[in-house]
N, C-alpha and C positions, 0 to 999 in steps of 0.2 A: 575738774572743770567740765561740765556739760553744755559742750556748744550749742544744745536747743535753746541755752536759756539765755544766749549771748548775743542781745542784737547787734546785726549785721548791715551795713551802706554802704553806697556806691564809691567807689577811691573817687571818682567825680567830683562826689559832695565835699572831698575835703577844700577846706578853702585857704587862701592863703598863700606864701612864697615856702613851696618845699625841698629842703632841700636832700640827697641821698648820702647816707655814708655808711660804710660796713667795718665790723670787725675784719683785722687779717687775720687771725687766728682765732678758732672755735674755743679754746680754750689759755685761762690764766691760772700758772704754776701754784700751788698751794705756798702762800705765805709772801705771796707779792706784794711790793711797797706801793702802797695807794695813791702814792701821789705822783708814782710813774705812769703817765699815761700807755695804756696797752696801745699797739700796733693798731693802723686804721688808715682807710684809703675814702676818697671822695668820689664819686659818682656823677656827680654831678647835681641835677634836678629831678622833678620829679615827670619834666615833661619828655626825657633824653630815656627815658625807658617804655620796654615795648608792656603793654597789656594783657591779660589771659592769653587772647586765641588771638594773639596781630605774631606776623614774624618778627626774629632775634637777625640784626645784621649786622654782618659779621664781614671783615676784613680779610682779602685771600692772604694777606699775612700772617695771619693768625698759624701757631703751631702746633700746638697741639689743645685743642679745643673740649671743653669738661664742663657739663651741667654741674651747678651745686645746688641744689634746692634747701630752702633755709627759710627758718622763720623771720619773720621782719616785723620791729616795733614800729609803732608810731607813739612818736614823742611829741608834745606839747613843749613850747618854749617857755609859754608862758608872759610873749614880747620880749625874750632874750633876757629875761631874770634868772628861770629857773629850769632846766630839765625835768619834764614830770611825763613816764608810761602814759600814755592813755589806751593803745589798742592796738590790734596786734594784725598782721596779714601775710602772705605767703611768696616766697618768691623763687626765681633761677638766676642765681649770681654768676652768668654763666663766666668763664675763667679760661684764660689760655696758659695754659700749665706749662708751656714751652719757653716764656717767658720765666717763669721761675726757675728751671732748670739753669737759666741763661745767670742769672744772677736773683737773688729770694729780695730783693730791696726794689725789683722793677716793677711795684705792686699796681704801678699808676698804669704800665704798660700791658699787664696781665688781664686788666679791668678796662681796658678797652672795649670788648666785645657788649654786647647791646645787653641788660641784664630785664626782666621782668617779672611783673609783680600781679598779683591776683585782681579780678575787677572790685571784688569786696574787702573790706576791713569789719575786724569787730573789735565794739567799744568793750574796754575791758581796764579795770585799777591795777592788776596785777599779770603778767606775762603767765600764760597757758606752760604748765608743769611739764606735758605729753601729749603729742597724737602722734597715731601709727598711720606710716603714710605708705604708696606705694608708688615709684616710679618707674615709669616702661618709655623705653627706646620704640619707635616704629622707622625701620631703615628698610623700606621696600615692601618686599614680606616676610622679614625677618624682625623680629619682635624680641626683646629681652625687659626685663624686670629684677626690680629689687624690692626690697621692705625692709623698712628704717621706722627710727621713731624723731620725732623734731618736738624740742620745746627749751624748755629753761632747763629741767635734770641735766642738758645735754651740753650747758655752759657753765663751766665753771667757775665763775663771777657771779656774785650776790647783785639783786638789783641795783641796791642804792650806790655802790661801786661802778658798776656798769652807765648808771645814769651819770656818776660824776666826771667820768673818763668823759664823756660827750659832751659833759660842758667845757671841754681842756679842748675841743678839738676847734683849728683853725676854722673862724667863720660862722660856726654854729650861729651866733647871735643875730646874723643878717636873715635868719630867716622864722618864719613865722610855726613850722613843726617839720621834724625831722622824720626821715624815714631811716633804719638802723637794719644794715642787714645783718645778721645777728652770726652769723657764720657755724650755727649748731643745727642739723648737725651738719659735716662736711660734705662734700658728693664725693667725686673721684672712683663711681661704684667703676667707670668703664676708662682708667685714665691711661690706658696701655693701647687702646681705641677710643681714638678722637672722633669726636661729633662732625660729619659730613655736610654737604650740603643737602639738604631736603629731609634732613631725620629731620623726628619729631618727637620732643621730648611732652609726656603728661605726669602732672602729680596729682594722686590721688588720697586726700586724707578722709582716714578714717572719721565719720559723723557728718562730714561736710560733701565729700565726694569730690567730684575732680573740678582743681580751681586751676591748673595751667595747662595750657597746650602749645607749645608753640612750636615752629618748623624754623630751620636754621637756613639762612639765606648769608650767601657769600657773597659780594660781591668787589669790582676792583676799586671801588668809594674808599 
């Protein structure tokens, strides 16, 4: 897939009642029964998240705090008929990892923290295969990086699977197109080193360049 050839608009322009929901887990075991719905958390809306370059706020409760940056579908509903891909866009699912250690079913508790999403989406019939992406910590003047790759190779779930799991999910129907964070690949590069107040996490994919930046803000809200 060549993203020059993939137009791209403002998440602005999407219009409509949207709502958020992610996979819990990046990946489904080979030979899973399809009519189990995989694992999945709610978000919320689409207005309850931050932007490229706004800050992520974050709760001084939070415990151990962890970028994931992950591909996100945009789904079409269809007016709640039918789940249908249309485009795809970029996000920080960010994740308090503390809460899992605490008990793996407090997913609601874990997804607390503010998650964000790129300013652009691109229209697209089929989920993007691969992009090599690269993400840097800035904590002061101390700088770290990783290089990953994000796209479908990286879920182990077939579309039409993946689409049908999202029509199973509580609510789907009341809203007019869904945004899917897709949980591929995982983060966790720095999960032994929790994200601070004032880092500043960016992701940079390869073709497109960098579509997140955001600074981590704590407060006692």
């Amino acid at each position: 897939m060549n993203i020059k050839n993939i137009p791209s608009f403002s998440v602005s322009e999407i219009k409509g009642r949207i709502g958020v929901y992610g996979f819990a887990k990046s990946y489904i075991s080979n030979g899973v029964n399809d009519n189990i719905l995989p694992p999945y958390f709610f978000r919320g809306e689409i207005n309850d998240l931050a932007l490229a370059n706004e800050k992520l706020n974050v709760s001084m409760k939070s415990k151990i705090l962890s970028e994931e940056m992950e591909l996100i579908w945009l789904i079409d509903t269809d007016k709640g008929e039918k789940c249908r891909f249309s485009g795809f866009m970029f996000g920080n699912d960010l994740t308090d990892l503390g809460e899992f250690r605490l008990d793996s079913a407090r997913i609601l508790h874990a997804k607390l923290p503010q998650a964000s999403i790129s300013e652009n989406y691109w229209l697209s019939s089929q989920p993007p295969s691969s992009f090599d992406i690269t993400v840097t910590r800035y904590r002061s003047n101390n700088v770290k990086n990783y290089t990953s790759s994000i796209g479908m190779n990286y879920l182990s779930i077939p579309l039409d699977m993946a689409l049908k799991a999202v029509s199973n999910m509580v609510g789907w129907k009341h809203f007019d197109k869904i945004l899917l964070f897709t949980g591929a690949p995982r983060g966790f590069a720095w999960k032994d080193d929790p994200a601070l107040h004032n880092d500043r996490f960016e992701l940079f994919v390869e073709g497109i360049g960098s579509v997140l930046n955001n600074k981590i803000h704590y407060s006692d809200e």
